[in-house]
C-alpha positions as CSV (number, residue, x, y, z in Angstrom):
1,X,0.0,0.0,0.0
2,X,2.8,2.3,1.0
3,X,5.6,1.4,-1.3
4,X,7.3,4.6,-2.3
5,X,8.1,3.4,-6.0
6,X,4.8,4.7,-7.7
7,X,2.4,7.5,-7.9
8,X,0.5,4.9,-4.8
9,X,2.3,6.3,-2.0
10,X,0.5,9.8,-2.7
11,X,-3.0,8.4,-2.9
12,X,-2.7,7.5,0.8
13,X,-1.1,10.8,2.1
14,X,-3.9,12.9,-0.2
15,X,-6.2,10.8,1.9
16,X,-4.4,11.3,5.6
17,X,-4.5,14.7,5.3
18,X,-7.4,15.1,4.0
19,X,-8.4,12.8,7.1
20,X,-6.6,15.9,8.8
21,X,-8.4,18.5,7.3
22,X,-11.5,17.4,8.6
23,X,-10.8,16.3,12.0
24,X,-12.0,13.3,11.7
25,X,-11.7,11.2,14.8
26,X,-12.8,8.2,13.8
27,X,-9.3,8.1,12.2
28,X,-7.2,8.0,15.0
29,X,-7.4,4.3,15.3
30,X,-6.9,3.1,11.8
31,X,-4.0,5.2,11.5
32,X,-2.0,4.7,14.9
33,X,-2.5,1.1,13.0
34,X,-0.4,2.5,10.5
35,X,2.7,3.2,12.9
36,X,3.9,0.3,13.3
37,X,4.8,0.3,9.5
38,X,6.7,3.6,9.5
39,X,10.5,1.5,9.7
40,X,9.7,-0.5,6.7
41,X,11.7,0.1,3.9
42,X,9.8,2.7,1.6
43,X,7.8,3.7,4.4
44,X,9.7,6.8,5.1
45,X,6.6,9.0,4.4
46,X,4.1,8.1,7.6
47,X,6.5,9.0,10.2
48,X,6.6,12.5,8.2
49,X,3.3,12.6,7.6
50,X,1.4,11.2,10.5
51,X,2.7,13.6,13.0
52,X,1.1,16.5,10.9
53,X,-2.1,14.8,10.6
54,X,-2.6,14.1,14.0
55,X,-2.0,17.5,15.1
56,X,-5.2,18.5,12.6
57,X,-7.5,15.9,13.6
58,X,-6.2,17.7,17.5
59,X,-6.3,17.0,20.9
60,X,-8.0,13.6,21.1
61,X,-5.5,12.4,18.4
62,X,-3.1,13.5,21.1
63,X,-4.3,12.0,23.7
64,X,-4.9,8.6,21.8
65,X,-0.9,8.8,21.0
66,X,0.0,9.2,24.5
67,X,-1.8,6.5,25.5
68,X,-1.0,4.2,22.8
69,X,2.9,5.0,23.5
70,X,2.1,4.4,27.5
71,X,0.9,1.3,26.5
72,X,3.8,0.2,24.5
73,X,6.3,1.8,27.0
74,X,5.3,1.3,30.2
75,X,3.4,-2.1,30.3
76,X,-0.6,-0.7,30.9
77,X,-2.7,-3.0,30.2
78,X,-5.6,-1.4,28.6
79,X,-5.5,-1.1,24.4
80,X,-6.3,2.3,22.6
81,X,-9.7,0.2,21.5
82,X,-11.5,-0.1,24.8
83,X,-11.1,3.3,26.0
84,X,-13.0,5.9,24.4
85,X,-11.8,9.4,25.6
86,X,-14.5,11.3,22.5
């Protein structure tokens, strides 16, 4: 999906930040999904593009990332799916 070697890759970031523009919550989820992906080789673009789209979708985005990251870092137990902080 991501693959930097075609006119692909810019189909998906048209559609993040567009995702962005709208603030549209209900994308938090699918694309902290997309994180985990942002090491793989031709991948480059989510780690520089994410962070910008978060910030326009705001503070829930925010506040989904920090939990998401406390959850990966410091061992909670609870999964970004079974809390809903909107």
């Amino acid at each position: 999906m991501l693959e930097s070697e075609g006119l692909e890759i810019w189909a998906s970031i048209h559609a993040w930040r567009s995702l962005g523009r709208l603030r549209a919550e209900a994308a938090i989820e699918p694309l902290l999904s997309l994180l985990h992906r942002m090491d793989d080789e031709g991948n480059a673009w989510i780690g520089e593009e994410l962070p910008e789209v978060f910030g326009m979708i705001g503070a829930v985005a925010i506040m989904l990332l920090v939990l998401t990251w406390l959850i990966k870092h410091m061992g909670f137990r609870h999964e970004p799916q079974h809390l809903r902080l909107w």
